[in-house]
TIFI-852937 format. One line per 8 residues: number of its first residue (from 1); their letters; for each residue x, y, z of C-alpha. Coordinates in Angstrom, 2 decimals, padded with zeros to 5 digits. Example, Ala and Ser with C-alpha at 12.3 -4.5 7.8 and 13.67 -1.06 7.14 Angstrom:
1> AS> 012.30 -004.50 007.80; 013.67 -001.06 007.14 $
END
This chain:
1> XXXXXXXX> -066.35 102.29 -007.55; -065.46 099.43 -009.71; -063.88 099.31 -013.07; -064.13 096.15 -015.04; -060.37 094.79 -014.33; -061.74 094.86 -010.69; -064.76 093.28 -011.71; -063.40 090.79 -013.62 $
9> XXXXXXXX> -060.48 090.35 -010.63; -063.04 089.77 -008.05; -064.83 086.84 -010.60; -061.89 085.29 -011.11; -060.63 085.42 -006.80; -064.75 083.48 -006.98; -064.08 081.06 -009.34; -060.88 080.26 -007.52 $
17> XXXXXXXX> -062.72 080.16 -004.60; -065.72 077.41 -005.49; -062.96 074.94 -006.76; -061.03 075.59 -003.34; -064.06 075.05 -001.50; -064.72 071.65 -003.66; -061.82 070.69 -002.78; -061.92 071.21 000.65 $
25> XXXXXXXX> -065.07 069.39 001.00; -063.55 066.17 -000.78; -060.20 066.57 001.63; -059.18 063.59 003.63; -057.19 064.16 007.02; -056.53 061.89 009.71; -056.07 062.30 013.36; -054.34 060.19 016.18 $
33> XXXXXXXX> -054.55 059.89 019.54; -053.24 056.76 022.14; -053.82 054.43 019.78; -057.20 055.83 018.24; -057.23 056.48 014.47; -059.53 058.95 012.94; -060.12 059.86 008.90; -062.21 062.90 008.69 $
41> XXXXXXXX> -063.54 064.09 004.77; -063.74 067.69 004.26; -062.97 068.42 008.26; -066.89 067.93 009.23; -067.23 064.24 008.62; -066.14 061.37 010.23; -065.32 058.79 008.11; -063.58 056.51 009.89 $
49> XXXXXXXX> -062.63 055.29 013.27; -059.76 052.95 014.51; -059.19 051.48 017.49; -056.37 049.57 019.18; -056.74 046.32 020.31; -054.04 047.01 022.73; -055.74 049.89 023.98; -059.33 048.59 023.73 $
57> XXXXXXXX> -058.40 045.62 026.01; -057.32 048.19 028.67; -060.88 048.60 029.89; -060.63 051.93 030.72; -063.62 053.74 029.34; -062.52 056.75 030.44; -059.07 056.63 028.73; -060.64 055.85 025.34 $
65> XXXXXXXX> -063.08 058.34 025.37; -060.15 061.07 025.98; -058.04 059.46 023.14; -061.23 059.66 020.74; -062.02 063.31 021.34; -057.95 064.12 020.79; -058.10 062.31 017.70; -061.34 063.73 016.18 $
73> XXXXXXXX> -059.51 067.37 017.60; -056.63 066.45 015.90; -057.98 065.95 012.45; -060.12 068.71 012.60; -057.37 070.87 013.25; -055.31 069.42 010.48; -058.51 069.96 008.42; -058.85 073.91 009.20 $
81> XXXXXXXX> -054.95 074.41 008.82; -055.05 073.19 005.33; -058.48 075.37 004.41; -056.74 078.45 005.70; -053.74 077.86 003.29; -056.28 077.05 000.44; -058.02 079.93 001.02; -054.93 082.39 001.98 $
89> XXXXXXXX> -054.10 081.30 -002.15; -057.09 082.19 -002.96; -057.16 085.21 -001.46; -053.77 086.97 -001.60; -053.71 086.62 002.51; -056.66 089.15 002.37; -058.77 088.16 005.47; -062.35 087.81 004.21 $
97> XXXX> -064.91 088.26 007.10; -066.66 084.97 007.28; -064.41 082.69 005.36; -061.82 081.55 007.80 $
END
């Protein structure tokens, strides 16, 4: 059962928790791959994408699409590391089904 410290705990871990999650969503990372650039916001969108001259003169399609997918992978994962510290802070390392 609940007493009101807990209560008023678990508002306070939720009100932690929106601005963590507004955060999140405004978060800019950036992934790399072969000389492909990527700047994801909030780890969903993709924002940006650069390319190499160098590499895009290569000609080989099948290169650049390999370097794009590594360098959207790599700034998603960047994306999810830093939501699982923000949310570990929130959290006191308590694993929260669903969040992470």
């Amino acid at each position: 059962m609940f007493n009101n410290a807990m209560m008023k705990q678990a508002k306070k871990m939720q009100e932690k928790m929106k601005i963590a999650q507004e955060e999140i969503a405004k978060m800019e990372t950036e992934g790399s791959s072969g000389g492909i650039k990527v700047k994801m916001i909030g780890g969903k969108s993709i924002e940006e994408v650069e390319v190499s001259d160098k590499l895009f003169e290569q000609g080989d399609k099948a290169l650049l699409e390999k370097f794009i997918k590594d360098a959207v992978n790599d700034a998603a994962n960047k994306a999810d590391k830093v939501t699982q510290k923000k949310m570990k802070k929130v959290t006191g390392g308590i694993k929260i089904p669903g969040l992470f």
